[in-house]
N, C-alpha and C positions, 0 to 999 in steps of 0.2 A: 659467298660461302662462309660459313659460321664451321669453328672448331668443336665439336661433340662431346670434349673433356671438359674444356674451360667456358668455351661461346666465345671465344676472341674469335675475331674479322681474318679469314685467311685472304692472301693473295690469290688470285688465279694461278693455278696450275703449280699451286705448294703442293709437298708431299708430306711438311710435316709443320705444325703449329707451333710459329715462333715463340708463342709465351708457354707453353707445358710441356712442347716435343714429342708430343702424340703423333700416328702418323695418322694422315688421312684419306690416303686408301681403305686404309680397314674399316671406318669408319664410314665411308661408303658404302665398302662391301658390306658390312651389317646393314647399316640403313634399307639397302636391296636388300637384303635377305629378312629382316622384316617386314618389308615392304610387300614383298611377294609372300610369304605367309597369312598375313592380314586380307591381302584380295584373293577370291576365290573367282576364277570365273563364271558364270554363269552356264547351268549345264542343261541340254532337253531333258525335259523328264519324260518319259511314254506314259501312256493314261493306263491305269492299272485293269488290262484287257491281256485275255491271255492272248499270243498270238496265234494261234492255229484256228481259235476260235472266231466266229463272226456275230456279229450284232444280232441280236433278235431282229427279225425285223416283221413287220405285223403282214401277215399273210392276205391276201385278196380273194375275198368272197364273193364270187357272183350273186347278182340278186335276183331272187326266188319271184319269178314271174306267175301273177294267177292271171289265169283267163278270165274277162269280163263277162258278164252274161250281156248278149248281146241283142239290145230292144226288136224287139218284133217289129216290123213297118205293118201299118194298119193301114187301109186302103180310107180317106176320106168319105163320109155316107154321105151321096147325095141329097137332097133335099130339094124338093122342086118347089118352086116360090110359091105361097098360093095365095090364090085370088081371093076378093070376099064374093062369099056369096050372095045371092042374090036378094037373100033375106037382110044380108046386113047392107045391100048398097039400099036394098030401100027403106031403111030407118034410117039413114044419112039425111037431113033434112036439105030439102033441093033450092041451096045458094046459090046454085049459078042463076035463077032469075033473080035473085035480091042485087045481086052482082052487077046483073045485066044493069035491071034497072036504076041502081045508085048509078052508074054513071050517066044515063042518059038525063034522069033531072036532073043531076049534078049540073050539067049543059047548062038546063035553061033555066032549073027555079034557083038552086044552088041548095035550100033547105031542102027537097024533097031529097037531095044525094047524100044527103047527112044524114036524114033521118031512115031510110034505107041501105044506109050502109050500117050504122049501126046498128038497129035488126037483123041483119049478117051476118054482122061479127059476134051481137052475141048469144045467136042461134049457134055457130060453129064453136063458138069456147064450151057453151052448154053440152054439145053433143060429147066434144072432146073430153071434158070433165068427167062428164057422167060413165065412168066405167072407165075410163084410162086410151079411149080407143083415139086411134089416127082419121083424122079425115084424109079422103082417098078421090081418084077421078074427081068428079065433075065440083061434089062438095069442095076439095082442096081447090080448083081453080075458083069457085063462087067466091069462097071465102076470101080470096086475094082479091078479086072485084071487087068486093065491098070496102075491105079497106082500101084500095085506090078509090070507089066511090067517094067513102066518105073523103080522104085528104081534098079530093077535086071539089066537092061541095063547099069544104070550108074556104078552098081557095076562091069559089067563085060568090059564095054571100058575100065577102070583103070587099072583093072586085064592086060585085054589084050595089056594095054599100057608098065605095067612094063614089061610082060614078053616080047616084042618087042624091049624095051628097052635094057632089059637085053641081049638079045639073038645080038641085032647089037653088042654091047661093047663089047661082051665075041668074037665075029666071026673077029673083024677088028681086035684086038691086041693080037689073041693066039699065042702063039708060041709051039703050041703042035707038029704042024709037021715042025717046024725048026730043021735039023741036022748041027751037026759041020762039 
């Protein structure tokens, strides 16, 4: 503790400062008493609302429902599938014998399956072309005959070419009935 008159070093529990003779109580008690002047506690403030009063507070509007108009259900129109008539199946050109017959020389010549299947196919492109229309019944199955025709003819000219093939080579250079 330090004397407040002079600043000399007081002893503990002096009452009065041996170098100037001050007392140091008093010097205390001012110290408090400035002390406590200087801090101010810290005080609530209330937010400047009057109190009786209440906060605005933003009111709840139900929302304004319109009725939708409500779609009509329309009952689907039937449509019955229709056929061609009779006029138009008979300008359908009649592939099912082209059909027939590419496969059967397909069989055995191999070119006659090719060259009638082809004719088939494109009698049935022509028909389709001409006018945008579908082949139907007998036409739509001809038509598939013929290309199976033709794929079986090409498959069986190759067939029939190796073994022709084969059969010249093995028949000029045998020497099975050469004797010494």
């Amino acid at each position: 503790m330090f004397c407040t008159n002079c600043g000399a070093s007081l002893p503990d529990g002096a009452a009065l400062c041996p170098q100037c003779g001050a007392a140091v109580e008093e010097a205390v008690a001012q110290d408090l008493e400035k002390t406590a002047e200087s801090f101010t506690e810290p005080r609530y403030q209330a937010p400047e609302q009057p109190v009786n009063q209440e906060a605005a507070q933003p009111q709840y509007q139900a929302p304004v429902y319109q009725e939708a108009a409500q779609p009509q259900y329309q009952a689907p129109v039937y449509q019955a599938p229709t056929q061609p008539s009779y006029h138009e199946t008979a300008q359908q050109p009649n592939l099912l014998i082209f059909g027939i017959l590419s496969i059967v020389l397909a069989c055995f010549t191999g070119i006659g399956g090719i060259i009638l299947g082809a004719i088939g196919r494109s009698k049935g492109k022509a028909y389709a072309l001409s006018g945008g229309r579908q082949l139907t019944g007998t036409a739509k199955v001809g038509f598939i005959l013929s290309l199976v025709g033709l794929i079986l003819g090409i498959v069986m000219t190759v067939v029939y070419a190796i073994i022709f093939i084969t059969a010249a080579a093995a028949g000029g250079s045998s020497s099975y009935y050469y004797y010494y």
